[in-house]
C-alpha positions in Angstrom: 38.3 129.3 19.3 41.0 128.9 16.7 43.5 130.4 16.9 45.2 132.5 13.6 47.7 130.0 11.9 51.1 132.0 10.6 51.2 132.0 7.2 55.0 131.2 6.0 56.4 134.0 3.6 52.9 136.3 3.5 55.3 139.0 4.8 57.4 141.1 2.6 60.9 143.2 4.0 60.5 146.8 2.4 62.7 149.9 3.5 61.9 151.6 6.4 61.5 154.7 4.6 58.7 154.1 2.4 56.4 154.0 5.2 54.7 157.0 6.5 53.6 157.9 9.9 50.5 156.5 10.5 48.0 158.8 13.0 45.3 157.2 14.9 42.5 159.2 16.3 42.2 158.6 20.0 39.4 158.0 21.6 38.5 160.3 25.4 37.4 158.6 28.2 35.4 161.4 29.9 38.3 161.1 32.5 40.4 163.9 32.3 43.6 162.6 34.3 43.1 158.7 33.2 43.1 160.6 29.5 46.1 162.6 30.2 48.1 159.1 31.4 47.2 157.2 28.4 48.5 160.3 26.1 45.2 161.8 24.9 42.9 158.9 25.7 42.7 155.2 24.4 43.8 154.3 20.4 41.7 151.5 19.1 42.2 148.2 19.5 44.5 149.2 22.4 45.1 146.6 25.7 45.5 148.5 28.7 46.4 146.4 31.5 45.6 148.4 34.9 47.6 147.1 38.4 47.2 148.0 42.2 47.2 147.0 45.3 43.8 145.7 47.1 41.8 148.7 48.1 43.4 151.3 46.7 40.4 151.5 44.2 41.2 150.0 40.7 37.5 148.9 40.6 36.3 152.7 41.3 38.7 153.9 38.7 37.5 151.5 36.0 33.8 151.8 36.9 34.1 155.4 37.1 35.5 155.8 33.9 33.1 153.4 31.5 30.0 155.2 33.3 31.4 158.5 31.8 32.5 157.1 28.2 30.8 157.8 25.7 29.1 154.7 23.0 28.7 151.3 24.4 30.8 150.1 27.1 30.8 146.2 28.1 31.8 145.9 31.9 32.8 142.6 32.3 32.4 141.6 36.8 34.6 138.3 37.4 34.9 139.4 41.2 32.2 140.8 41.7 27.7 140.2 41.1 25.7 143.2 39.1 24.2 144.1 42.3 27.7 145.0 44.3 28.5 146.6 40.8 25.2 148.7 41.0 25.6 149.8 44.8 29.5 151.5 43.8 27.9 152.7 40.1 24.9 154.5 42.4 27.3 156.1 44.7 29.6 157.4 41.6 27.1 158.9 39.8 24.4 158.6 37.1 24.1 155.5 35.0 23.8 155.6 31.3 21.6 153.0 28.9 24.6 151.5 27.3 26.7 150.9 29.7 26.3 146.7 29.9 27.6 144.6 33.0 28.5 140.8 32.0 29.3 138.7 35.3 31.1 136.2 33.3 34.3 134.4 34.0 34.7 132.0 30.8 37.0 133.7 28.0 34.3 132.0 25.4 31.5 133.7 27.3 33.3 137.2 26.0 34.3 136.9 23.3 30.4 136.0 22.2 29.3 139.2 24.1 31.4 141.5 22.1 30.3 139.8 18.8 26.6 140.4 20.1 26.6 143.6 21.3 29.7 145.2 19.7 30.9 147.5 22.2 32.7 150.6 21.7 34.9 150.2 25.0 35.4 146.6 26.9 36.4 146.7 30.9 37.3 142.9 32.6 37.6 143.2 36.1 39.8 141.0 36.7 42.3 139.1 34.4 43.1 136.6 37.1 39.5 135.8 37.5 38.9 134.5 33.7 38.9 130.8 32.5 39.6 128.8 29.2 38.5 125.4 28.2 41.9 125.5 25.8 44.2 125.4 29.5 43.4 122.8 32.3 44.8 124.4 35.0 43.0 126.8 37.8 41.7 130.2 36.9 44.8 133.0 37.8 47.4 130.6 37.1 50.4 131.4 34.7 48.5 129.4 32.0 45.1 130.4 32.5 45.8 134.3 32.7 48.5 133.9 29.6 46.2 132.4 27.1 43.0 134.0 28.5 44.5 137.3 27.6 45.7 136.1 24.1 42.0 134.9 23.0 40.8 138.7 24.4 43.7 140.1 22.1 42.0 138.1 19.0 38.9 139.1 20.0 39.7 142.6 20.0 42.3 144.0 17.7 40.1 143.1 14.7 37.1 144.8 15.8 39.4 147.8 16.7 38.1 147.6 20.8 39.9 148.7 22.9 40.4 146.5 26.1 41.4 147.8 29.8 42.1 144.8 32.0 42.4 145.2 35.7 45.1 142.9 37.5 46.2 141.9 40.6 49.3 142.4 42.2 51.8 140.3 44.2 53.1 141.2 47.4 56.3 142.6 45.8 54.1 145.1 43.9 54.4 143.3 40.9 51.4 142.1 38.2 50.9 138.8 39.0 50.7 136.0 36.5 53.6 135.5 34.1 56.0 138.6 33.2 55.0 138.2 29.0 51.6 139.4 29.7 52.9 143.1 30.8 54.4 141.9 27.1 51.6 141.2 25.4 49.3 144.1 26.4 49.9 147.7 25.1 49.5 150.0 28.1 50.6 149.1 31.6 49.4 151.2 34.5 49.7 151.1 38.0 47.5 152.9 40.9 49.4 154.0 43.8 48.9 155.4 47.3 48.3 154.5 50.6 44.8 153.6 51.6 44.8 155.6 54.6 45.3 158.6 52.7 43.1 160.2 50.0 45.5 161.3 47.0 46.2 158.5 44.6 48.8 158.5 41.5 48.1 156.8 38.2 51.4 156.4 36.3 52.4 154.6 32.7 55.1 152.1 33.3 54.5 150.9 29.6 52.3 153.2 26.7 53.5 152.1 23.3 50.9 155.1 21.8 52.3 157.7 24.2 54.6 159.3 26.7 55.5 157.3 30.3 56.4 160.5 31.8 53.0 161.3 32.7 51.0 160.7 35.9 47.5 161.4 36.8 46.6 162.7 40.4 43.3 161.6 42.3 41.6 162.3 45.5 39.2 159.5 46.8 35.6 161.1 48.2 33.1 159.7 49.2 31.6 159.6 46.1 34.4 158.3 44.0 37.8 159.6 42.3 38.4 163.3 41.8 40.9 164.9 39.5 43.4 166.9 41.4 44.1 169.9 38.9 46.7 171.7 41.5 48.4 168.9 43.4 51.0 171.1 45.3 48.3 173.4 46.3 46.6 169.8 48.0 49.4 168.8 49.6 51.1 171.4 50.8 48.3 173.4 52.0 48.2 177.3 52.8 49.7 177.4 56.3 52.2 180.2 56.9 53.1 178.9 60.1 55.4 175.8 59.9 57.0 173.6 63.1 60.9 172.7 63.2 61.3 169.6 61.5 59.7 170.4 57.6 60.8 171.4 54.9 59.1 172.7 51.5 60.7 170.5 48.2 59.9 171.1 44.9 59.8 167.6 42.8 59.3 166.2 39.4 56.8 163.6 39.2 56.5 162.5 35.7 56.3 165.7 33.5 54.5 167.5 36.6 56.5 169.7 38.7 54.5 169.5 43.0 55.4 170.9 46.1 55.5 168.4 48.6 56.0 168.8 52.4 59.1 167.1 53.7 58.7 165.7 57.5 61.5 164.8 59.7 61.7 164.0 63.1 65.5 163.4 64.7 64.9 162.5 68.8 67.4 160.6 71.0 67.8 156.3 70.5 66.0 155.7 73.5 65.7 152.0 72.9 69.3 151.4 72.0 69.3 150.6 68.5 68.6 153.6 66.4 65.6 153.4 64.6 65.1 154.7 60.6 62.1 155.0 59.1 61.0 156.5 55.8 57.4 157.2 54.2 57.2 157.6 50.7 60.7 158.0 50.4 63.6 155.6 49.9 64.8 154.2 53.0 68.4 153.7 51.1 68.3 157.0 50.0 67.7 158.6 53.6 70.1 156.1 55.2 72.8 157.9 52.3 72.1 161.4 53.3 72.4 160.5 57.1 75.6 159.1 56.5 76.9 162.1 54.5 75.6 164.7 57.1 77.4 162.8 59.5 81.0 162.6 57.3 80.8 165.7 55.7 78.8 168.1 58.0 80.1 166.8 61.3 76.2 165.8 62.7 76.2 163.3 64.6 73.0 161.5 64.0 74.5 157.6 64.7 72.7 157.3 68.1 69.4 158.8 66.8 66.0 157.9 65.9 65.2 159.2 62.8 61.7 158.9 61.2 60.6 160.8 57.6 57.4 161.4 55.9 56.4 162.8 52.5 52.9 164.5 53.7 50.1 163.3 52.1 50.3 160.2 51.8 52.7 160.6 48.4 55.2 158.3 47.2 58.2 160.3 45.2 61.2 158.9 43.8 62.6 162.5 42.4 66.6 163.0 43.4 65.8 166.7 43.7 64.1 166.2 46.9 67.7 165.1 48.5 68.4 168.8 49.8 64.8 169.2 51.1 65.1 165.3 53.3 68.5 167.1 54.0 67.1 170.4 55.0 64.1 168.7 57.5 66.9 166.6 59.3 68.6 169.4 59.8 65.9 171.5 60.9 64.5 168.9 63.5 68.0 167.9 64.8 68.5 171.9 65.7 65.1 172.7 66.2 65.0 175.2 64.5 62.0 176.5 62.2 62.7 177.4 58.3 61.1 180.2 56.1 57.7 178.9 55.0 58.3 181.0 52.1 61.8 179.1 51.2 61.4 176.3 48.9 64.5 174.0 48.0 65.7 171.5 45.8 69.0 169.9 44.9 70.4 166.0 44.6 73.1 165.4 46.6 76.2 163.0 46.1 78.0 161.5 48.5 80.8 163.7 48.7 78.5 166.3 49.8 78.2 168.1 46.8 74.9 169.7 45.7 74.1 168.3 42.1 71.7 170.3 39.8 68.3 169.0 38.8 66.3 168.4 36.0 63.7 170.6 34.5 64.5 173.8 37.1 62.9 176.1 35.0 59.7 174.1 36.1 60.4 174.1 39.3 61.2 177.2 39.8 57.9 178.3 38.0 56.2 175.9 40.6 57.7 177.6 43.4 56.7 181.0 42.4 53.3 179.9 41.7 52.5 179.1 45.1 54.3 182.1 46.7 57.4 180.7 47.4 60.0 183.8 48.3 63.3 181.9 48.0 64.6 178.6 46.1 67.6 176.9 47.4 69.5 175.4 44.6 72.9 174.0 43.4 75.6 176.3 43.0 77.5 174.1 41.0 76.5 175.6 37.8 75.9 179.4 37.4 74.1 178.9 33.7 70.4 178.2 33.9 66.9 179.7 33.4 66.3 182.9 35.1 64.3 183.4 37.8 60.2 184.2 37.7 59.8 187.8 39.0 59.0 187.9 43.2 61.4 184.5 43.6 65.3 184.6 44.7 67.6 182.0 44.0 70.0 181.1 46.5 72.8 179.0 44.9 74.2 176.4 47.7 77.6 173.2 46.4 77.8 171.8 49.7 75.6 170.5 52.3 77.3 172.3 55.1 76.6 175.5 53.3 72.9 174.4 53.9 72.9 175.1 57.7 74.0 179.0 56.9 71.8 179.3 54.2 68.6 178.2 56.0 69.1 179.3 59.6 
């Protein structure tokens, strides 16, 4: 296959203004949280380029999403035959007539399928798997996946199909194969969570057609992928009763405020060297806010184990969350129970000043929403959103205010 020759001086420079916006209609998926990532669903002619690690069920998601799109969807199995592709499509539901599996490997192969059978809606599992007779090189190398997924693009963009490629990742969490393909494609996504845990986050590091800010919230059954509609309700649960050592914090993940339970557990270095440990939380970050509650609150924590966990197996990266780590620490080092009806959340600097967060107004409408009585926030600044009816703000600027406020 040919590919388009650049045609010198065919373009013409015009002002910026004379051209209007131009609105596409997107097309759903049938998948209400894959949908909501992508910023409505998928635009035509759009390449969506989908990354995880092993396991954590890019296949599932894929699978699960062209059985319930509607028109004709080509699922293209590099990794795996028709008849491991029919064993997961029985188990996630009930198969349509047009949805077509192609166990193909060779770009060419493809590209002739979608001029056969023009589908509405092409899946590849996965992008490391294809080949090209244009690159002598092995299938998955720099090469191979570069130019593989520039004769899909030509394929593609002129028949307006829009393409969701699945691709491995590296063991530093990045997409293998070379950096210009995250480039070249329009969409990149990434599947997170641990395998050992059910809830599972979609997020947008790239949408050229949309928003990044959005992220999409699974829990994997038996039976596939399930949209979680009230994620704080899932991971926080409805227990009133509440052991020293956890805290309630009320994060932004995306554009969607969640309560997430805060673990901490603070016992004596029994080994000699202290041990830190953080789940789904930075472990820079936590090694920060031990060293502050040590120089500005007078704990001594230097000689203890300390060991955190976001419950649920949920990975958060939210600043906001700093005065709930704080508020678990502090809780399991006194052990001393807090309010399961007290929420908090607050960044915190390293002079041991309580910074205000983004978006409170969603937080606190988060909070109240799932009964919360109190919400510990930064007192630095007085302005702000008032509070939902039933929900009392108490307004904290230092972290060794924290330990009156909360016990």
């Amino acid at each position: 296959m040919e590919r388009a020759a650049v045609v010198v001086g065919a373009a013409e420079a015009r002002p910026l203004i004379d051209y209007t916006e131009h609105k596409t209609d997107r097309t759903g998926t049938g998948e209400a949280e894959f949908d909501r990532v992508l910023g409505g669903g998928l635009v035509p002619g759009a390449l969506v380029l989908l990354g995880g690690e092993p396991g954590i069920g890019k296949s599932t998601l894929s699978l699960q999403t062209a059985m319930k799109a509607k028109g004709k969807v080509l699922y293209v199995s590099g990794e795996e035959s028709p008849e491991q592709v029919r064993l997961r499509a029985d188990r996630l539901g009930t198969l349509g007539p047009e949805l077509l599996i192609l166990p193909e490997t060779s770009t060419e192969g493809i590209v002739r399928a979608i001029k056969d059978h023009r589908p509405d809606l092409l899946f590849v599992d996965s992008i490391q798997t294809l080949h090209t007779p244009r690159v002598e090189s092995a299938p998955g190398s720099v090469a191979q996946v570069r130019e593989s997924t520039a004769e899909l693009i030509l394929a593609a963009k002129p028949l307006q199909l829009p393409v969701v490629l699945i691709g491995h990742i590296t063991k530093e969490g990045a997409i293998a194969g070379p950096k210009v393909l995250e480039h070249m494609v329009d969409v990149v996504l990434t599947f997170e969570g641990d395998r050992h845990h059910a809830y599972r986050i979609l997020r947008a590091a790239k949408n050229r057609f949309g928003s990044t800010q959005e992220i999409g919230i699974f829990e994997m059954r038996g039976d596939g992928l399930h949209a979680v509609t009230d994620p704080s309700g899932a991971l926080v649960g409805n227990s009133d009763v509440r052991s020293s050592g956890t805290a309630l914090a009320v994060a932004i993940e995306g554009a969607r405020p969640l309560m997430v339970e805060i673990q901490a557990l603070v016992s004596s270095a029994v080994y000699g060297t202290p041990q830190r440990s953080a789940t789904g939380y930075e472990l820079k970050r936590l090694n920060m806010l031990l060293a502050v509650l040590e120089k500005r609150c007078g704990f001594k924590l230097g000689a203890s184990d300390v060991f955190l966990n976001l419950a649920g197996g949920i990975r958060l990266g939210d600043p906001g969350i700093d005065l709930a780590v704080v508020g678990a620490i502090l809780s399991s080092t006194l052990d001393l129970t807090l309010d399961p009806n007290t929420a908090l959340c607050g960044e915190v600097g390293l002079t041991g000043e309580v910074r205000p967060v983004a978006r409170l107004e969603q937080r606190m409408m988060e909070a109240s929403k799932l009964g919360m009585e109190r919400l510990v926030i930064s007192g630095m600044s007085t302005k702000g959103p008032d509070a939902p009816k039933g929900l009392k703000l108490i307004r904290v600027k230092r972290v060794g205010d924290l330990q009156k406020v909360l016990f």
